[in-house]
DRENMAR-58257 format. One line per 5 residues: for each residue z, y negated, x of N, C-alpha, C. Coordinates in Angstrom, 2 decimals. Each point is the difference from the previous one (the first is absolute). Layout:
Z,Y,X,Z,Y,X,Z,Y,X  ...
END
This chain:
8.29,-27.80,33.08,1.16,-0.83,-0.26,-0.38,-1.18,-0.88  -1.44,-0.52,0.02,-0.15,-1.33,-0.62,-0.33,0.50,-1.32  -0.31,1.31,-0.43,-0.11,0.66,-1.20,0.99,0.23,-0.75  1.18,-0.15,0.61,1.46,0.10,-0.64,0.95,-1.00,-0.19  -1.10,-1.01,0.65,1.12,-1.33,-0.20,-0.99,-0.57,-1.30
-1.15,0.64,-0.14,-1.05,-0.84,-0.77,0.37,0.18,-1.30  0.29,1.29,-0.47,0.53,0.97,-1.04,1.36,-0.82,-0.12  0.76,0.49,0.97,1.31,-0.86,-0.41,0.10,-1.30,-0.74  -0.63,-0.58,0.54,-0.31,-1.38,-0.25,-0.90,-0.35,-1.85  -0.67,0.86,0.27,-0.59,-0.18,-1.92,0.67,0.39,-0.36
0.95,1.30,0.09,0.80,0.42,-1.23,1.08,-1.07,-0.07  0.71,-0.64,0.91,0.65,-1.16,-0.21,-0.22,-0.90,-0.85  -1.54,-0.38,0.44,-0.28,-1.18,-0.92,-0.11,0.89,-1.36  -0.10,0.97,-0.28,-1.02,0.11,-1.42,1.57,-0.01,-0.51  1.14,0.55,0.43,1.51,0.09,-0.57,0.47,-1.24,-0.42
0.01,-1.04,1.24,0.44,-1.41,-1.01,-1.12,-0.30,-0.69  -1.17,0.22,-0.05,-0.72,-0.59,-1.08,0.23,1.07,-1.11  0.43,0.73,0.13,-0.15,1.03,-1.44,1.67,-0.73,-0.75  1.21,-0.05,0.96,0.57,-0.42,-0.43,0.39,-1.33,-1.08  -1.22,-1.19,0.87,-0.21,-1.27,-1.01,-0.64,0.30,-1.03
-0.53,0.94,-0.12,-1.34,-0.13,-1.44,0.37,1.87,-0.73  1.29,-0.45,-0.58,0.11,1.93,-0.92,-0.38,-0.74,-0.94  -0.53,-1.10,-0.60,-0.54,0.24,-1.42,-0.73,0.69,-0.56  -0.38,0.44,-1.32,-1.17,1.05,-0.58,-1.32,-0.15,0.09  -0.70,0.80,0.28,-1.37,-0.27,-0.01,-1.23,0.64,-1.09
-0.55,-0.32,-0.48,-0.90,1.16,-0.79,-0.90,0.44,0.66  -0.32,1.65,0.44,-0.80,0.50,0.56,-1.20,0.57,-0.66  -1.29,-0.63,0.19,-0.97,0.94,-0.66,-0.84,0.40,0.81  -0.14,1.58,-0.62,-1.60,0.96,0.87,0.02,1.16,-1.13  -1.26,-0.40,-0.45,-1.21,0.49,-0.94,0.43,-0.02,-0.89
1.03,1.46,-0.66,0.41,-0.25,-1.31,1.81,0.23,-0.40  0.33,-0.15,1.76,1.45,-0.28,-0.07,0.05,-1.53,-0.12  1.37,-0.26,-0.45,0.59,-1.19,0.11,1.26,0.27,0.10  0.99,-0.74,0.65,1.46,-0.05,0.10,0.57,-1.10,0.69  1.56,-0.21,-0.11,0.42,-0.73,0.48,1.01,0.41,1.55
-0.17,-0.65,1.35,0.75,0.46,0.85,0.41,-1.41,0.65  1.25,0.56,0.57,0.55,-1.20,1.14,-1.33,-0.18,0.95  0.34,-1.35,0.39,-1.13,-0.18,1.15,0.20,0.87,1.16  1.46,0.12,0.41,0.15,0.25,1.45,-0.03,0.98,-0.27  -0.74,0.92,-1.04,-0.17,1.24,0.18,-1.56,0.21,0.52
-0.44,-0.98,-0.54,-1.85,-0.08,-0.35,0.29,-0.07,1.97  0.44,-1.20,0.64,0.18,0.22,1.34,0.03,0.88,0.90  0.87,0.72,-0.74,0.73,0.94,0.89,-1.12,0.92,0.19  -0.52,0.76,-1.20,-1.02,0.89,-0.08,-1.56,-0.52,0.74  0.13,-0.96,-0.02,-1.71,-1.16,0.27,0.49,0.10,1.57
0.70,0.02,0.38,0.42,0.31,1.74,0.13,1.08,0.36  0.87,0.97,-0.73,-0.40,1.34,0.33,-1.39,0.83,0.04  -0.53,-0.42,-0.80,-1.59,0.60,-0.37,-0.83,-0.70,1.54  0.12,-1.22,0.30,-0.74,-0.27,0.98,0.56,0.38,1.38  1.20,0.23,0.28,0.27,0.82,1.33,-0.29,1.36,-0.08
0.23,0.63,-1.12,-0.62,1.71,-0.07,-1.47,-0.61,-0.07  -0.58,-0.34,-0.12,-1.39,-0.31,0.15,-0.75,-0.13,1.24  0.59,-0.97,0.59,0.16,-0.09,1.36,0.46,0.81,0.74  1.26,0.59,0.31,-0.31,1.12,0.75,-0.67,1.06,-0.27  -0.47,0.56,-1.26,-1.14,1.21,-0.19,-1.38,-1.06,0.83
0.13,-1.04,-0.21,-1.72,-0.14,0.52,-0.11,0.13,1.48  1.45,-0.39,0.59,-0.11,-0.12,1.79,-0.06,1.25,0.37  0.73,0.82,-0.92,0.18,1.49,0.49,-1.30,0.75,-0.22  -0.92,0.19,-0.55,-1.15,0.23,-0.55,-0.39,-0.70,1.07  -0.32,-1.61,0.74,-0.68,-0.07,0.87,0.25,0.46,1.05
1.52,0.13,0.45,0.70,0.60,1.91,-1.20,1.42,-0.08  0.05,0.60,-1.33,-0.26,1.59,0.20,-1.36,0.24,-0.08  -1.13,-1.26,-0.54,-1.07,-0.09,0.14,-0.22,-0.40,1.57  0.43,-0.72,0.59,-0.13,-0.83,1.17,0.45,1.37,0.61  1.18,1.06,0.33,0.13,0.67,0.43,-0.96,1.61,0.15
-0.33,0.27,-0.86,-1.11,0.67,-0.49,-1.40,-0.25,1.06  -0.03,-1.11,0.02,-1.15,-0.42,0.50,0.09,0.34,1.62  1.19,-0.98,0.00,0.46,0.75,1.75,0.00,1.08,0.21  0.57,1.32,-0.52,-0.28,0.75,0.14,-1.30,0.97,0.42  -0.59,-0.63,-1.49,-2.19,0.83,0.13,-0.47,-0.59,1.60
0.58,-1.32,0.41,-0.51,-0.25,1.63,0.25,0.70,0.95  1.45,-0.07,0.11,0.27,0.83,0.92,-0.57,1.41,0.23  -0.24,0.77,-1.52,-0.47,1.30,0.38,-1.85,0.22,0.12  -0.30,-1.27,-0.02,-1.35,-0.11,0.47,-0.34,0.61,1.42
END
């Protein structure tokens, strides 16, 4: 439950903050360049770190689970 109020709660904030700041931004990596709204750069810079985050917890439950397992059949 405190995982869903936690989530709730950033995407809130990142919404009114995306809302105050749509100005343009210039994005560079390597040999792109372009121009995007910020609250897009946001939007995506938050999404990338919750899919991030849950692949890493999930990868650990199933490591951590795994492990329980090899014990028990000791």
């Amino acid at each position: 439950m405190g995982a869903i109020i936690l989530a709730v709660t950033t995407i809130t904030a990142a919404v009114v903050f995306s809302v105050q700041n749509t100005s343009s931004v210039a994005i560079s990596f390597l040999f792109w360049r372009f121009d995007v709204s910020l609250d897009l750069v946001i939007f995506v810079a938050l999404l990338v770190g919750m899919m991030n985050g849950a692949v890493f917890t999930s990868l650990r439950k199933l490591k951590r689970s795994a492990k329980d397992d090899k014990l028990k059949n000791v």
